[in-house]
C-alpha positions as CSV (number, residue, x, y, z in Angstrom):
1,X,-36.6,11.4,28.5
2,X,-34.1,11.2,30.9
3,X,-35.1,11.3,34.7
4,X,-32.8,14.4,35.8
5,X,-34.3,18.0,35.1
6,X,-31.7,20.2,33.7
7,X,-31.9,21.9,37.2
8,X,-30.7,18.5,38.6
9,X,-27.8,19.0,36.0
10,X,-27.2,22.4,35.7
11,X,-28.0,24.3,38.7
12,X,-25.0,25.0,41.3
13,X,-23.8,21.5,40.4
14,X,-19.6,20.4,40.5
15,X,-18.7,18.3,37.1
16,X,-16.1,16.7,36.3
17,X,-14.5,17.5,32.7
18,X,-14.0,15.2,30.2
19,X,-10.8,14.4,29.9
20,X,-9.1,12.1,27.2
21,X,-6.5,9.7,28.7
22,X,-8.1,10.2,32.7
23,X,-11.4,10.3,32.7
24,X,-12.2,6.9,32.3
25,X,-14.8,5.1,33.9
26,X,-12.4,4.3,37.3
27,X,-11.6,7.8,37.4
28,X,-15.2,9.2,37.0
29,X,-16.6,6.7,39.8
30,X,-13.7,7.8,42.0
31,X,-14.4,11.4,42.1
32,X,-18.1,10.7,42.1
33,X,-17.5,9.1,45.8
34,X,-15.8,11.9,46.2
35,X,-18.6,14.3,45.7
36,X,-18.7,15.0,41.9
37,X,-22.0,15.7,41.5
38,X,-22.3,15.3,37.1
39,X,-19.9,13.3,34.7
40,X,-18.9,13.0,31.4
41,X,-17.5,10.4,29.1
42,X,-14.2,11.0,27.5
43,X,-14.4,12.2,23.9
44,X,-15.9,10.0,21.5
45,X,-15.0,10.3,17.6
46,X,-18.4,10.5,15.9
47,X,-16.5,8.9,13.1
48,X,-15.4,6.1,14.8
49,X,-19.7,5.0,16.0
50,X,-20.2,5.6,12.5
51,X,-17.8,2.8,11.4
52,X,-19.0,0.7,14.8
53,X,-15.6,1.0,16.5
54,X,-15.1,-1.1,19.2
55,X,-12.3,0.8,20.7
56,X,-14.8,3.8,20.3
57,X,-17.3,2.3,21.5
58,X,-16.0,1.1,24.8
59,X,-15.9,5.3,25.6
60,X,-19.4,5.8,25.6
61,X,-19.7,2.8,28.3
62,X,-20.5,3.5,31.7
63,X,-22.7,2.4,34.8
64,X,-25.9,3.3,36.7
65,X,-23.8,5.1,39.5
66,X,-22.2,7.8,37.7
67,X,-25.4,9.5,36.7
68,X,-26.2,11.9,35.6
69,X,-24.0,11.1,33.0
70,X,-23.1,12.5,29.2
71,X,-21.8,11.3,26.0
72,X,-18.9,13.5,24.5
73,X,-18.8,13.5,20.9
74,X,-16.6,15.4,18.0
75,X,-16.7,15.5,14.6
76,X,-16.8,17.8,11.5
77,X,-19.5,16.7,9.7
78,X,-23.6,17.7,10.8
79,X,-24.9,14.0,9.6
80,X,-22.1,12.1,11.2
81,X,-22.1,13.7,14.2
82,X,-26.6,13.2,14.3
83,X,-25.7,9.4,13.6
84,X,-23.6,9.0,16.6
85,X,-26.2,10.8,18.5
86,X,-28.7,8.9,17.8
87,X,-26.1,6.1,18.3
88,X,-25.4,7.3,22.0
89,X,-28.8,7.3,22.5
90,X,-29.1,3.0,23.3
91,X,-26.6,3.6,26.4
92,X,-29.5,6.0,27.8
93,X,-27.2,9.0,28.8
94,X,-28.3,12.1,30.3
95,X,-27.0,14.6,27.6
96,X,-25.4,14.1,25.3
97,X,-22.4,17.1,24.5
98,X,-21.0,18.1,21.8
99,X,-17.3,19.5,21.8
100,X,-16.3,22.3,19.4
101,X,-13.3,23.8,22.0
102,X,-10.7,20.7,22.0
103,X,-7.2,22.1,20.7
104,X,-5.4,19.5,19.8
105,X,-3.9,18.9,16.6
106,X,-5.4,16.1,15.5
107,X,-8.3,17.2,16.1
108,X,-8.2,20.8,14.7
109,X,-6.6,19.3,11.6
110,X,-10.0,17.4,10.8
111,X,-12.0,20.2,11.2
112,X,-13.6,19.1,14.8
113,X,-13.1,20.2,18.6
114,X,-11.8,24.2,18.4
115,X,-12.1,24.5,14.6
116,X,-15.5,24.8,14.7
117,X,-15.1,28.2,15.7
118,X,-14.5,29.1,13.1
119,X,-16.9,27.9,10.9
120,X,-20.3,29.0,12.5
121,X,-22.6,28.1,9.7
122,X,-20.9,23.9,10.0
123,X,-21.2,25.0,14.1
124,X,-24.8,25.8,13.7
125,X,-25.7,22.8,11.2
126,X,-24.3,20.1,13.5
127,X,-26.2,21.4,16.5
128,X,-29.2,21.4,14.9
129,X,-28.9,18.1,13.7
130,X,-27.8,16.7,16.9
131,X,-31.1,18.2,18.4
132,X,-33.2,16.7,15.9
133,X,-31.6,13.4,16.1
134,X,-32.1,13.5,20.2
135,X,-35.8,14.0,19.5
136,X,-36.5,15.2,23.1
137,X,-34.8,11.7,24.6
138,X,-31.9,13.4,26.3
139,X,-30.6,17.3,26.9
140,X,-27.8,18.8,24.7
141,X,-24.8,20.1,25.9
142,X,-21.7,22.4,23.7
143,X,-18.9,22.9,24.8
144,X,-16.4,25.5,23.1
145,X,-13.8,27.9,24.2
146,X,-13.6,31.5,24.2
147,X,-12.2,31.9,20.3
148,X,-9.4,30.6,18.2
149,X,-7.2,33.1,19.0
150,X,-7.2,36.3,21.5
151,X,-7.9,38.4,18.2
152,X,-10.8,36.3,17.1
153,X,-12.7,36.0,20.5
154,X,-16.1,35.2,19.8
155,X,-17.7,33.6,22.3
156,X,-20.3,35.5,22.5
157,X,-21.4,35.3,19.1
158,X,-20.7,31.1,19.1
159,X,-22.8,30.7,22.4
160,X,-25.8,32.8,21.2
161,X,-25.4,30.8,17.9
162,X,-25.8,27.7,19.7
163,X,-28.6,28.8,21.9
164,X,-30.2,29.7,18.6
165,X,-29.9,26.1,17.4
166,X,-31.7,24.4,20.2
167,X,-28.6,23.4,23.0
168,X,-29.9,23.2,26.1
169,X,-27.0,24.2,28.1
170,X,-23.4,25.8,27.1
171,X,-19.9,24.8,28.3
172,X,-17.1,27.7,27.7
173,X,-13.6,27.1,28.6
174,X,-12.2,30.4,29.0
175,X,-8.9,30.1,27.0
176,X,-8.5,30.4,23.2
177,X,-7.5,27.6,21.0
178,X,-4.2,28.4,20.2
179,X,-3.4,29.1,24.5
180,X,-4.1,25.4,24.4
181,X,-3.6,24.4,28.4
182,X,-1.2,27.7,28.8
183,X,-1.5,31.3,29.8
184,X,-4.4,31.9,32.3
185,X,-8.3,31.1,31.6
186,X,-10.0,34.5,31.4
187,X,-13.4,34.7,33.3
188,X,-14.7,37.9,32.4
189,X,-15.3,35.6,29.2
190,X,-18.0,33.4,31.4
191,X,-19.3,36.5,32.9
192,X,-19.9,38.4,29.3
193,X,-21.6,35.1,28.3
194,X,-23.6,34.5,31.2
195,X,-25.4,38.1,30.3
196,X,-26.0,37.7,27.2
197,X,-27.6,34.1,26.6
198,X,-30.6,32.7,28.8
199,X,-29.6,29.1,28.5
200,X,-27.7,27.1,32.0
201,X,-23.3,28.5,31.4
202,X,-21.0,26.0,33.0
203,X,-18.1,27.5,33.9
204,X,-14.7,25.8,33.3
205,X,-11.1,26.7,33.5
206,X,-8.0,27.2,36.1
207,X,-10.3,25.8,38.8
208,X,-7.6,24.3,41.2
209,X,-9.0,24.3,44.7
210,X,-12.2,24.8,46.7
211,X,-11.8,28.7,47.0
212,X,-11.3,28.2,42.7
213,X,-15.1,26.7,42.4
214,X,-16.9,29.7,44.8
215,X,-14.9,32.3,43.6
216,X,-15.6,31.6,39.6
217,X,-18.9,31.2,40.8
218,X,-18.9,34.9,42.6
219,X,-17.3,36.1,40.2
220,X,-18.7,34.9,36.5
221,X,-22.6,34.4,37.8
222,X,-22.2,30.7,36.1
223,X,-24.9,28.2,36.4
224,X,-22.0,25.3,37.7
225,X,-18.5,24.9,37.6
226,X,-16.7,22.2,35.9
227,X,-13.2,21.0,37.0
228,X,-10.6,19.1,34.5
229,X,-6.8,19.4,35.5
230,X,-7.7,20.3,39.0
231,X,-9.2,16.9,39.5
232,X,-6.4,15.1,38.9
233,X,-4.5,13.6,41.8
234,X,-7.2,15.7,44.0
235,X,-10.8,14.0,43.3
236,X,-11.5,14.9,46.3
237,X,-11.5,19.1,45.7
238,X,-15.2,18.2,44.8
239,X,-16.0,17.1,48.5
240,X,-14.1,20.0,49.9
241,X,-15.5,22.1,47.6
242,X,-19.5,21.5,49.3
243,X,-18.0,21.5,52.7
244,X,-16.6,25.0,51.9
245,X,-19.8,26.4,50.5
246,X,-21.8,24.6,53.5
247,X,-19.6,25.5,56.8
248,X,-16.8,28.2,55.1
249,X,-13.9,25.5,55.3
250,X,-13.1,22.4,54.4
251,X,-10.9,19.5,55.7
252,X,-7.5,18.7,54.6
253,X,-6.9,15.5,53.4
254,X,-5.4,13.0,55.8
255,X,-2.4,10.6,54.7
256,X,-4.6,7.4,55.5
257,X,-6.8,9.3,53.0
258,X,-4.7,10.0,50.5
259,X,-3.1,6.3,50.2
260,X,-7.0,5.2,50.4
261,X,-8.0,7.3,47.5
262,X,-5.2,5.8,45.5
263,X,-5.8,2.3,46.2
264,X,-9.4,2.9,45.5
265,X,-8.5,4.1,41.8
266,X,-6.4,1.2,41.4
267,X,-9.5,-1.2,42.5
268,X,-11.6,0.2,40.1
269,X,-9.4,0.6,37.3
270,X,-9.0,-3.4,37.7
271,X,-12.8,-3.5,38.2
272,X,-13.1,-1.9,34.0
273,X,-9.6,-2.8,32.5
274,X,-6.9,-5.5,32.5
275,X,-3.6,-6.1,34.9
276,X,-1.3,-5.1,31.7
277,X,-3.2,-1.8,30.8
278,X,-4.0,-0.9,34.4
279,X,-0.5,-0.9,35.5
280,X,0.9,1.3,32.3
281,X,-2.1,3.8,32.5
282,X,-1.5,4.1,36.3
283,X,2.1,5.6,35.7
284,X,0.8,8.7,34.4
285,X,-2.4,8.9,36.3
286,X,-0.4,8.3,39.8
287,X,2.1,11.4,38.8
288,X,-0.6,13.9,40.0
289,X,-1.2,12.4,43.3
290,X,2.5,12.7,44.5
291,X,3.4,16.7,43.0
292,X,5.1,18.3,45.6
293,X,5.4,16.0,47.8
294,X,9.5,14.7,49.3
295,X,10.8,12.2,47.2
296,X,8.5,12.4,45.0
297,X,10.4,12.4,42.3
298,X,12.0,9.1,42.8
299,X,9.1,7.7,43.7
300,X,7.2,8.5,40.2
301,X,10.3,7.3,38.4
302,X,9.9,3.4,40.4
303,X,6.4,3.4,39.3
304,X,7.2,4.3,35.9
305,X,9.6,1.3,36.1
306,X,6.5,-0.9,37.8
307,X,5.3,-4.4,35.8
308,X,2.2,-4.8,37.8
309,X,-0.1,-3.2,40.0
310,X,0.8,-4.6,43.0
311,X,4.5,-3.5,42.7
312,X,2.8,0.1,42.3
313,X,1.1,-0.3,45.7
314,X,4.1,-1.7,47.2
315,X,6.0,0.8,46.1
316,X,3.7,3.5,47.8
317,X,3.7,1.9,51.0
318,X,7.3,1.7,51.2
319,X,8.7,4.7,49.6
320,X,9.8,7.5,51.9
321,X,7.5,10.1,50.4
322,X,4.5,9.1,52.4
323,X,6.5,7.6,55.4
324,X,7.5,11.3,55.9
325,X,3.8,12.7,55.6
């Protein structure tokens, strides 16, 4: 069994979403310096352990320092999805979590992520399987929205479903499958949750600065909060987050801090991944760090243009963008 209670997991704790394309291991380490208190592996195709996938594989990797630490995995089917489980289990995570709220296509179309909501009794099957196949080694996380559609919300019913099937904790994202990433995430959804099941309810969801994580947390009555999009370009909204609960306000991020935090990411992406990937992933991951900002917008388009990661950082030091900070 894991060494981390579910209180050390669940209780007034910051996570850092799983996100496919960002949250890689560079990423994850990065915001945990920066204060992130839980993390989570991207998503990891249950079909693609089954088949011993290397490229899936290399998702459910990760190091000592990020714990506590889950496994994501989808999938459609209840024995698949047990099999990867128990697959997860030799890399010794925390929790493992299930998703059944992902939107995307792909996804949908193979009856995984958000289309699970849809099919309660499959819903049901594949968290009980899961469970069984975890036989007490690690917790068990779900995460799913708030329905497939504003006129199909059923959270309530899905969350007391998985309770029922033995999760030990619940993840809603307060938007509906077909809002995808749009519209605004509703929190009255966490709220109506968080009454009606007794399991931990992370809350997740248009969390985009400090005030974001204590008012959701006012407001909804969740366990923790878990913060995706708002991370990006920002890992450090998890640090100003605990100096805002602790004192009432927080520090604003320096320029010297902002070009430290990413050279750091660049450091550890080189630490996991090679020169020619590092450099290519870097062009979208570096977009969120200069929004806003002068110049910006030039600046993005040389680093989209960039063949290496030390044109990247030479780019940043010279571009007028951060000169003008």
């Amino acid at each position: 069994m894991t060494a981390f209670s579910l209180q050390d997991i669940c209780a007034e704790k910051l996570w850092l979403a799983p996100l496919a394309g960002f949250t890689d291991r560079a990423f994850r380490q990065l915001c945990k310096e920066n204060g992130a208190d839980v993390l989570v592996s991207e998503m990891v195709s249950a079909d693609g352990l089954s088949r011993d996938s290397l490229r899936t594989i290399q998702y459910a990797h990760f190091e000592e320092v990020e714990r506590p630490f889950g496994i994501q995995i989808f999938g459609s089917e209840p024995s698949v999805m047990a099999k990867a489980a128990e697959y997860c289990l030799d890399f010794q995570p925390d929790f493992i979590d299930i998703n059944m709220g992902c939107p995307v296509r792909k996804v949908v179309k193979r009856g995984a992520g958000s289309a699970l909501m849809r099919e309660l009794p499959k819903a049901r099957e594949i968290v009980s399987e899961v469970k069984s196949a975890l036989g007490g080694s690690c917790f068990l996380g779900v995460k799913f929205r708030s329905g497939w559609s504003l006129e199909e919300l059923n959270y309530i019913e899905f969350g007391k479903m998985v309770e029922e099937a033995g999760a030990d904790f619940i993840c809603l994202h307060a938007r509906t499958q077909s809002q995808m990433f749009s519209g605004q995430a509703d929190w009255a959804h966490i709220a109506a949750l968080k009454k009606e099941v007794s399991l931990p309810v992370i809350g997740n969801g248009d969390v985009k600065t400090p005030e974001d994580v204590g008012r959701m947390m006012a407001e909804t009555g969740c366990d923790s909060v878990m913060i995706g999009r708002g991370a990006l370009g920002k890992p450090w909204i998890f640090s100003q987050s605990k100096q805002l609960w602790e004192s009432g306000d927080y520090n604003p991020i320096t320029k010297n801090q902002l070009l430290e935090t990413i050279f750091r990411q660049i450091e550890l992406s080189l630490k996991f991944k090679p020169e020619r990937v590092v450099y290519k992933e870097l062009r979208s991951q570096l977009c969120h760090y200069t929004k806003g900002l002068i110049g910006s917008a030039e600046l993005r388009r040389a680093i989209n243009q960039a063949e290496s990661t030390e044109q990247i950082k030479e780019l940043i030091r010279e571009s007028e963008t951060f000169r003008l900070l």
